[in-house]
C-alpha positions as CSV (number, residue, x, y, z in Angstrom):
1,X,22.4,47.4,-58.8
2,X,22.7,51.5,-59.0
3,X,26.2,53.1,-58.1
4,X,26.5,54.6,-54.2
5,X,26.3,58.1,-54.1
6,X,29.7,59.0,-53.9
7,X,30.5,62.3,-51.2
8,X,32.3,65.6,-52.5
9,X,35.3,66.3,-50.7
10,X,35.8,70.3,-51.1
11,X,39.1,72.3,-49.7
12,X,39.6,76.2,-49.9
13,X,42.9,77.6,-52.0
14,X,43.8,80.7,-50.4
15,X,43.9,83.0,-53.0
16,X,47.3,84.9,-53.7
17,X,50.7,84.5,-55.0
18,X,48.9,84.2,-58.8
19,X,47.4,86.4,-61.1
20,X,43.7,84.9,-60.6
21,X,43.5,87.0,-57.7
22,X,41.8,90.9,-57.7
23,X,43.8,92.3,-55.7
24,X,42.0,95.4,-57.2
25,X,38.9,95.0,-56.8
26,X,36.6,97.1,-54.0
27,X,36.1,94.2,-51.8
28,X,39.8,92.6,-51.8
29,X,41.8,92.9,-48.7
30,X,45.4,91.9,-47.2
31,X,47.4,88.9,-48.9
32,X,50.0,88.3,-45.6
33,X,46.9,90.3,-42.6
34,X,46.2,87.5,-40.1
35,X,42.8,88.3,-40.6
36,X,42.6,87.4,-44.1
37,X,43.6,84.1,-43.4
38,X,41.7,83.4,-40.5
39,X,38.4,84.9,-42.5
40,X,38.9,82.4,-45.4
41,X,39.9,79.4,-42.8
42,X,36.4,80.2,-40.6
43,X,34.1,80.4,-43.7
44,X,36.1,77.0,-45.0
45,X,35.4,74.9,-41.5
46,X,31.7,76.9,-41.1
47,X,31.2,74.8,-44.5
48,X,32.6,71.8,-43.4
49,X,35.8,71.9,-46.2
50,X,37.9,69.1,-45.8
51,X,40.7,71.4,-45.5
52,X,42.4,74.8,-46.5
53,X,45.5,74.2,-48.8
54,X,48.4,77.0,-48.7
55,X,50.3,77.2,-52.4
56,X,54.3,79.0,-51.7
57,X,56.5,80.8,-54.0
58,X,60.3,81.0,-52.8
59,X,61.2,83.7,-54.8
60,X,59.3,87.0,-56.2
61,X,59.0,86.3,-60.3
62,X,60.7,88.4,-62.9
63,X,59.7,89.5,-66.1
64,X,62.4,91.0,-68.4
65,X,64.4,91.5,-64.8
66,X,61.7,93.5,-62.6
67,X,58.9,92.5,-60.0
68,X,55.4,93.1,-62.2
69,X,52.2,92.9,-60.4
70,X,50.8,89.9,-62.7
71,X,51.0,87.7,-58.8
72,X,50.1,89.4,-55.5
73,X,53.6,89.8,-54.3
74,X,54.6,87.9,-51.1
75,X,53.4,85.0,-48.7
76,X,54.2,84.6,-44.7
77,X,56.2,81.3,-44.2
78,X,53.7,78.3,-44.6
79,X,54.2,77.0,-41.2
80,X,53.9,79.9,-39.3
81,X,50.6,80.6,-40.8
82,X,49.0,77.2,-40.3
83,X,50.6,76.9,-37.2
84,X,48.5,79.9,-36.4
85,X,45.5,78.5,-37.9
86,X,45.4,75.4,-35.9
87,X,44.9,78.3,-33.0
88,X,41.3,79.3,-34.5
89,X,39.9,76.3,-36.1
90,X,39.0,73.2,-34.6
91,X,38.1,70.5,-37.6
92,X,39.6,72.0,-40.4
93,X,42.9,70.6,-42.6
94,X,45.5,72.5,-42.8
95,X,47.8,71.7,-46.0
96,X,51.1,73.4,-46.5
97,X,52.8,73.3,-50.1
98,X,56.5,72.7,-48.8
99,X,59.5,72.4,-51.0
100,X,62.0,69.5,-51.4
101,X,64.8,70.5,-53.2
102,X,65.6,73.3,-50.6
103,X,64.8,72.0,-47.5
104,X,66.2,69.1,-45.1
105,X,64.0,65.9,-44.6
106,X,64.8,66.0,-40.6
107,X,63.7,70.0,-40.4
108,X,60.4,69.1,-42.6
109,X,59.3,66.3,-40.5
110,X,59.9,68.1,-37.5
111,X,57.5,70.8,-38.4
112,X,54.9,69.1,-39.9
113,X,54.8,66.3,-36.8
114,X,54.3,69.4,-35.0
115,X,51.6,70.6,-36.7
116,X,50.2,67.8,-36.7
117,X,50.6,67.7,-32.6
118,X,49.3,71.9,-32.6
119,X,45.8,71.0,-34.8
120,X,45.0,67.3,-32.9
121,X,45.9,65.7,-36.3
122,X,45.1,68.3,-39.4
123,X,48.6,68.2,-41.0
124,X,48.8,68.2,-44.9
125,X,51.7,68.4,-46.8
126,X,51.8,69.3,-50.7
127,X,55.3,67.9,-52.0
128,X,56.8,69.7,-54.5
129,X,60.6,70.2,-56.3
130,X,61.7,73.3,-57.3
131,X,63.2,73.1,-61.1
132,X,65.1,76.9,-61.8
133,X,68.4,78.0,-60.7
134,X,66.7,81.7,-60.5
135,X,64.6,80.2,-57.3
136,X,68.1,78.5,-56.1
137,X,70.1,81.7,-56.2
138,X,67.8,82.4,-52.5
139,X,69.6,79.3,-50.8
140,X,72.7,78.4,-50.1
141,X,73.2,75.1,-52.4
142,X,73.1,77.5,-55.0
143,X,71.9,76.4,-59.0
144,X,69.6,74.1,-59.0
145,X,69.6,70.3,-60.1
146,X,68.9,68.9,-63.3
147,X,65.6,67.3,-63.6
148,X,66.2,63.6,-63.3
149,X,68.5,64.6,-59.9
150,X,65.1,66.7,-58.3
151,X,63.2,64.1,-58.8
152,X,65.9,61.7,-57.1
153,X,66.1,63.8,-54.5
154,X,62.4,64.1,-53.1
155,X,62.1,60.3,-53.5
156,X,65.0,60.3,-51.2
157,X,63.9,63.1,-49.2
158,X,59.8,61.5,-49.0
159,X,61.8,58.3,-48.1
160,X,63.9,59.9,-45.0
161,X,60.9,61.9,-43.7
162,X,58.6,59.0,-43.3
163,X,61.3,56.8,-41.6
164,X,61.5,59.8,-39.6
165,X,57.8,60.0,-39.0
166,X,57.9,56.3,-38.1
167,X,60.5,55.9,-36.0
168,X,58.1,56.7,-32.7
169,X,55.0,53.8,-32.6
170,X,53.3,55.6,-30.5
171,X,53.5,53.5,-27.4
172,X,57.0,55.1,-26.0
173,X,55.9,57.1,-23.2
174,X,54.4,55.6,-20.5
175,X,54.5,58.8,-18.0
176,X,53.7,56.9,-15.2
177,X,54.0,59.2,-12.2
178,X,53.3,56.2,-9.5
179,X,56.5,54.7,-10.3
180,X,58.6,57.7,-12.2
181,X,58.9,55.6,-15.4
182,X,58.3,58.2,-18.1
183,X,59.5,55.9,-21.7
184,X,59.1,52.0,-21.7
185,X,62.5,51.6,-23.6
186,X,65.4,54.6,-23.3
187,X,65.8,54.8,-27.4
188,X,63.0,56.2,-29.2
189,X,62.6,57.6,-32.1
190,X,66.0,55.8,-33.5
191,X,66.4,56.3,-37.0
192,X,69.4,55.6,-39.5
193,X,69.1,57.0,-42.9
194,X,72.0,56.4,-45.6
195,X,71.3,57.2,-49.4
196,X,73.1,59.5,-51.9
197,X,71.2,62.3,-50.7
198,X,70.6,62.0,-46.8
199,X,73.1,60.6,-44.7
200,X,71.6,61.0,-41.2
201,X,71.2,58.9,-37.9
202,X,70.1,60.2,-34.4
203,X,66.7,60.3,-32.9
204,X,63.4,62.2,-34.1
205,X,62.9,64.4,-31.6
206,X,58.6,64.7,-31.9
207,X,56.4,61.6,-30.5
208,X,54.0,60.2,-33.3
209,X,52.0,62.7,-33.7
210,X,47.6,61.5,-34.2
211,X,47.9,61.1,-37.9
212,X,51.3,59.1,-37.8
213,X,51.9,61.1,-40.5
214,X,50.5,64.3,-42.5
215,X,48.0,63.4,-45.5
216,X,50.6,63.8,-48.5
217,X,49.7,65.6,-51.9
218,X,50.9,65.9,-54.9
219,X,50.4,68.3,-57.7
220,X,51.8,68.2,-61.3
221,X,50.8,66.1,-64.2
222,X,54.0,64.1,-65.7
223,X,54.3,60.5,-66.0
224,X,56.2,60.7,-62.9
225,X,53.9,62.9,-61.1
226,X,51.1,60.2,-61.6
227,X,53.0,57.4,-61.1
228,X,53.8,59.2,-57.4
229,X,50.6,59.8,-56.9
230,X,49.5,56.3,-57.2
231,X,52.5,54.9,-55.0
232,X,52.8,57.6,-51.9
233,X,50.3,60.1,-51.9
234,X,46.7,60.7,-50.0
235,X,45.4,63.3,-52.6
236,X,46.4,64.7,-56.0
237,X,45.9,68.4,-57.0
238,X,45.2,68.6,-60.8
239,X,44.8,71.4,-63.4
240,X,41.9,68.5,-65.5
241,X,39.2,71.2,-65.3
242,X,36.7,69.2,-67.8
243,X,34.4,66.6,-67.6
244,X,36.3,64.5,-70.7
245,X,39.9,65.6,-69.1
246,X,38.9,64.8,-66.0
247,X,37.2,61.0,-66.4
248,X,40.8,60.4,-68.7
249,X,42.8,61.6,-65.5
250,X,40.7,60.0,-62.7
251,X,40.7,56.6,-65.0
252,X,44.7,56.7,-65.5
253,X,45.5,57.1,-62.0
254,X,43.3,55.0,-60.0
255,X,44.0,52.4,-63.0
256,X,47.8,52.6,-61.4
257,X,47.1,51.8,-58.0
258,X,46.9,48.0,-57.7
259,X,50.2,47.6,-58.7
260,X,51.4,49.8,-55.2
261,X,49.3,47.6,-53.2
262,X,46.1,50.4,-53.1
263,X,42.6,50.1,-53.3
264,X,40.3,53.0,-55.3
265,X,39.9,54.9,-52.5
266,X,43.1,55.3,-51.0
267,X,44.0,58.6,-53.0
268,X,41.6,61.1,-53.5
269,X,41.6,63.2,-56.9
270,X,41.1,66.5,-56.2
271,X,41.3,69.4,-59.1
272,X,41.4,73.4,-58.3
273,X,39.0,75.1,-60.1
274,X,37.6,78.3,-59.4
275,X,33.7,79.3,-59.6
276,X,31.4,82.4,-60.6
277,X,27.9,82.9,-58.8
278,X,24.7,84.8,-60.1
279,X,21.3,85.2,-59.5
280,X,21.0,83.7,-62.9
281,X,23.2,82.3,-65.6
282,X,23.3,85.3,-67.7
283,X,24.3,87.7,-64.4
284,X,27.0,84.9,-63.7
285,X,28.5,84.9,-67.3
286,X,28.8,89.0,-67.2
287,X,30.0,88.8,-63.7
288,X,32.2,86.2,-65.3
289,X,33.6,88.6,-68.0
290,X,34.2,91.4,-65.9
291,X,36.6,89.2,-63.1
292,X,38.7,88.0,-66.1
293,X,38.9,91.6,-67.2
294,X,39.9,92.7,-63.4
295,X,42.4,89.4,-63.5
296,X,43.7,90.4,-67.6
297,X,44.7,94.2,-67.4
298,X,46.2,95.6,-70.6
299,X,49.5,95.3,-68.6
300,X,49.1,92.2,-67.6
301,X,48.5,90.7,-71.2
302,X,51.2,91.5,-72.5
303,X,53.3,90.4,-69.8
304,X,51.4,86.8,-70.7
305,X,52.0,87.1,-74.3
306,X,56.0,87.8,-73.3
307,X,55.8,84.8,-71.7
308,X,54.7,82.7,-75.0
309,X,57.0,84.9,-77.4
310,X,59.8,85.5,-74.6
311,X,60.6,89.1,-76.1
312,X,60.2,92.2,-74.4
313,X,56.7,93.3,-76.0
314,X,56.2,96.6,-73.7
315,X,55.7,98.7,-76.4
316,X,53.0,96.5,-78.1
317,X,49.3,97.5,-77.6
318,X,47.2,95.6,-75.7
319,X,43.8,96.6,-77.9
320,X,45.7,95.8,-81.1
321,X,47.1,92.8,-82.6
322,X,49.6,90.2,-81.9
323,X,53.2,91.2,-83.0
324,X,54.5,90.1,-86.5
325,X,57.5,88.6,-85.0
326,X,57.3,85.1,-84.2
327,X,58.6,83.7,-80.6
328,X,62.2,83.4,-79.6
329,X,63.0,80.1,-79.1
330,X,65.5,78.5,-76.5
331,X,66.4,77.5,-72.7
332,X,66.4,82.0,-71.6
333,X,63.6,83.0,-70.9
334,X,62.7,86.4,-70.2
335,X,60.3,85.2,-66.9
336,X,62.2,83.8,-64.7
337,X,60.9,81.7,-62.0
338,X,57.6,80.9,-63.7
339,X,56.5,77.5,-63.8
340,X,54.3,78.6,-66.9
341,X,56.6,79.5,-69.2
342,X,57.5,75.4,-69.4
343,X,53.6,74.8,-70.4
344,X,54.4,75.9,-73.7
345,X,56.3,73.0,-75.4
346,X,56.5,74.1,-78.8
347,X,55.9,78.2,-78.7
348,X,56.2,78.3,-82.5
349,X,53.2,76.2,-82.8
350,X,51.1,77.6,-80.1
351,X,51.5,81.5,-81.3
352,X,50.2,79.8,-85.0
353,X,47.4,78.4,-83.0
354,X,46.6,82.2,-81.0
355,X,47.5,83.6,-84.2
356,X,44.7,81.5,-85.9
357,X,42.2,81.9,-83.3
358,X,42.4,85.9,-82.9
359,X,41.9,86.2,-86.6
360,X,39.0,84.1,-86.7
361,X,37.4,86.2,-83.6
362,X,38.9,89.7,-84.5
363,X,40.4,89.3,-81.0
364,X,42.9,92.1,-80.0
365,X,46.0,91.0,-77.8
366,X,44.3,91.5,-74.6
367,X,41.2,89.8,-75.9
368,X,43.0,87.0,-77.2
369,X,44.7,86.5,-73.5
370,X,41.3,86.3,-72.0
371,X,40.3,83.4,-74.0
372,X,43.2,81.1,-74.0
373,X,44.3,81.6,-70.2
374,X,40.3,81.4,-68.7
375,X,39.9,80.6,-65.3
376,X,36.6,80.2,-64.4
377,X,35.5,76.3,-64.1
378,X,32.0,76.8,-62.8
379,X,29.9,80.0,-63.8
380,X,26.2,79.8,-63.1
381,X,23.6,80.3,-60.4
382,X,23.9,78.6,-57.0
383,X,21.8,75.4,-58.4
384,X,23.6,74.9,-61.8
385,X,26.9,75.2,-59.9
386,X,26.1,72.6,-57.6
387,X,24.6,70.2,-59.9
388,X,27.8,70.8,-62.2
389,X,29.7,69.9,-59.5
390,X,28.1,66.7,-58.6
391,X,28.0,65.7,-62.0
392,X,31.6,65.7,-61.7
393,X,32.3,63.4,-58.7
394,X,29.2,61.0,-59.5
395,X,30.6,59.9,-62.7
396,X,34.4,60.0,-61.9
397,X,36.2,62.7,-62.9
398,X,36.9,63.8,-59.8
399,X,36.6,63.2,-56.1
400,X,35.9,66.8,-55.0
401,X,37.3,70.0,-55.8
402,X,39.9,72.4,-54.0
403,X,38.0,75.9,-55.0
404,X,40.1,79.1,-55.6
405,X,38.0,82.5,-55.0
406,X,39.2,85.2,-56.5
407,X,38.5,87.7,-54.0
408,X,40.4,87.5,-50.6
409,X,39.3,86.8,-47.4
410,X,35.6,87.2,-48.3
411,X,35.6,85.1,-51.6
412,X,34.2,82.0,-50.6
413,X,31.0,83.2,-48.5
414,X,28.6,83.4,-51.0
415,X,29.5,80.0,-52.0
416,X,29.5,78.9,-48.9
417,X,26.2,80.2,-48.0
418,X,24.3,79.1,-51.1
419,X,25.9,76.5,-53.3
420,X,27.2,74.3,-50.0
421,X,23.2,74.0,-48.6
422,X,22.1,72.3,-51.7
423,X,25.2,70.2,-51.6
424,X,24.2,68.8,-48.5
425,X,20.3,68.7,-49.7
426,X,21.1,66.0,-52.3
427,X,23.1,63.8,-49.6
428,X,26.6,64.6,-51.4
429,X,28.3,66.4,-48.6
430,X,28.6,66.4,-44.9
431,X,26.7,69.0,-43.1
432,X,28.8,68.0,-39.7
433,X,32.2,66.9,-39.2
434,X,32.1,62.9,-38.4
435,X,35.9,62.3,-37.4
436,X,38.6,64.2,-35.9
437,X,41.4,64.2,-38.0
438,X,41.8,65.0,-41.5
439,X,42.4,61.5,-42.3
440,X,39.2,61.0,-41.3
441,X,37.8,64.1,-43.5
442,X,39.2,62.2,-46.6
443,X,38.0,58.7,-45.4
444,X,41.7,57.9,-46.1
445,X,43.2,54.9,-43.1
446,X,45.9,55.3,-41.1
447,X,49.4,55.5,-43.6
448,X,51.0,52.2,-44.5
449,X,54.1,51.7,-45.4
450,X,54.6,52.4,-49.3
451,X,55.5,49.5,-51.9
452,X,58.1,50.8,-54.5
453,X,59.6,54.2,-54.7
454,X,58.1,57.5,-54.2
455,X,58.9,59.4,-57.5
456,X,58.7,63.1,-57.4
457,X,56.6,65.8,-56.1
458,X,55.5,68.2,-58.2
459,X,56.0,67.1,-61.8
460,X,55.8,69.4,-64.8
């Protein structure tokens, strides 16, 4: 018996707040201009994306204590944006990245049951901790909380919203304007709440909203970030940009999700990648070479090399070779607020491993930075890209993909245009929206309640 085809689930990243973006180049435009959003949402739902997913930065990065233009610098709030959204689109998701550590369960679950209400059930919600006392110094709990606290905290604080989102079934109000009953019983939405973190009663004040609650993701890679994946969440957002990486990942998760009561299907394993197009695969490659050039700017290297050797390196060339020096090592770092700098586990043994590589290749600093911090996943012309991506989701190693252009608004059209057609040619993807809600999009059932506890959101 051959395998069902399996369908690619695809989602649009709106580029910004990283340093894939070109802000630069000819064709970029506004990061925060309503237009830009709405552009990138329109081309996503004209496709048929699943959804479009909103990252968030609370505070603007350092580097050696100044602002440095390695990320576009500044987002509007998340829910005003895809609150406005939900105004211009009719089928389209609309995921928000909204923090855990800094916020209040009751506040959060408010706003998304809103959304939720505003888009007729598109409401996403990307679950994440923040780890740095630099990003805490904006709020007023101050410092931060030690790691095994954080993730305490957003189990607690997934925990509180969900009781929230729960406590209306749905069937409340009767508004029956024969006899002037407007609720069937006078206390809905009754919740009481009391853990270490949250200590709340009352009543939710938002009626179930169509999804009973928003599709939850999680993003991160830890032991605990899996392991929360498999328990609570709808979709994970992973960096595993490989075929080998990628059928490891998929295999490891799904293998965890009997033991929470799931079936395969019931979380959806979604990689951002980003993609190059040509007319053929040789214009697609230079194309290729020349974005990571626009992205990789003799400035920005060595700000990425200060973030390995965390020592001020502004007076190093960027067309010369690494510093003699080795990498200072310990807890101060000289970016602050960069999740990044915490990807290097041992810097000693990853600056012998650039160090090896740049003499092999007679690769200057900037040439060197290129290599090891490439972005593009899919570089080819509109055929190869779709058949690469297919390859992907037909022999599980991913579900679909959440694509990152690195021009904004207009980065996604040509894909759209060209690679999403053939998509839809081979029977892999939709070519009309079947369901409403973006529940339905994912093929994902309406939420049950979760066995065990929900670990953390975004895990390092």
């Amino acid at each position: 018996m051959s395998k069902p085809v399996k369908q690619i689930h695809l989602a649009a990243h709106f580029p910004g707040v990283n340093n894939t973006t070109v802000w630069s180049d000819p064709a970029a435009g506004s990061q925060i201009d309503f237009s830009s959003f709405v552009h990138l949402a329109r081309t996503a739902e004209r496709a048929k994306f699943d959804f479009l997913f909103l990252a968030e930065g609370l505070r603007l990065r350092e580097q050696n204590g100044l602002i440095y233009d390695l990320d576009v610098v500044g987002r509007p709030d998340t829910f005003t944006v895809l609150a406005a959204l939900a105004a211009v689109t009719e089928r389209l998701g609309l995921a928000g990245t909204i923090n855990s550590t800094f916020n209040e369960p009751y506040e959060v679950a408010r706003q998304f049951a809103s959304l939720d209400h505003l888009s007729a059930g598109r409401a996403a919600w990307n679950v994440v901790t923040s780890w740095d006392a630099f990003t805490g110094e904006n709020f007023r709990r101050g410092g931060f909380l030690a790691q095994e606290d954080r993730y305490e905290r957003a189990r607690q604080f997934l925990a509180a919203t969900w009781e929230l989102f729960d406590s209306w079934h749905g069937d409340e109000i009767v508004a029956d304007k024969e006899t002037g009953v407007f609720l069937r019983a006078p206390r809905p939405g009754r919740f009481d709440h009391h853990v270490r973190e949250f200590d709340i009663s009352g009543h939710f004040n938002v009626p179930r909203s169509p999804q009973g609650r928003p599709v939850i993701f999680q993003a991160g890679d830890s032991e605990a970030g899996r392991e929360f994946a498999a328990s609570a969440a709808d979709a994970i957002f992973t960096r595993h940009g490989t075929l080998e990486a990628g059928r490891a990942f998929y295999a490891d998760v799904k293998g965890r999700l009997a033991r929470y009561g799931r079936s395969h299907d019931d979380l959806k394993i979604l990689p951002g990648v980003t993609f190059v197009l040509g007319d053929t695969e040789a214009e697609a490659h230079e194309k290729a070479a020349l974005i990571r050039r626009q992205q990789v700017s003799g400035q920005t290297a060595i700000r990425l090399l200060e973030q390995l050797w965390n020592r001020d390196l502004s007076a190093l060339d960027p067309d010369g070779p690494l510093p003699e020096v080795d990498p200072l090592v310990g807890e101060h770092t000289v970016a602050r607020g960069r999740a990044s700098v915490r990807m290097h586990r041992d810097p000693l043994a990853v600056a012998a491993e650039w160090r090896a590589l740049a003499e092999a290749k007679n690769l200057s600093v900037r040439e060197l930075i290129i290599e090891v911090t490439g972005r593009q996943s899919f570089i080819g012309t509109p055929l190869q890209v779709a058949e690469a991506l297919n390859e992907f989701v037909q022999t599980d190693a991913s579900d679909g993909f959440i694509l990152a252009p690195h021009l904004t608004p207009g980065g996604l059209d040509e894909f759209a245009d060209t690679v999403v057609p053939l998509l839809q040619e081979r029977g892999v993807f939709r070519t009309e929206y079947e369901g409403e809600t973006l529940r339905d999009h994912l093929g994902l059932g309406a939420p049950r309640p979760v066995r065990g506890r929900a670990a953390a959101g975004a895990a390092s």
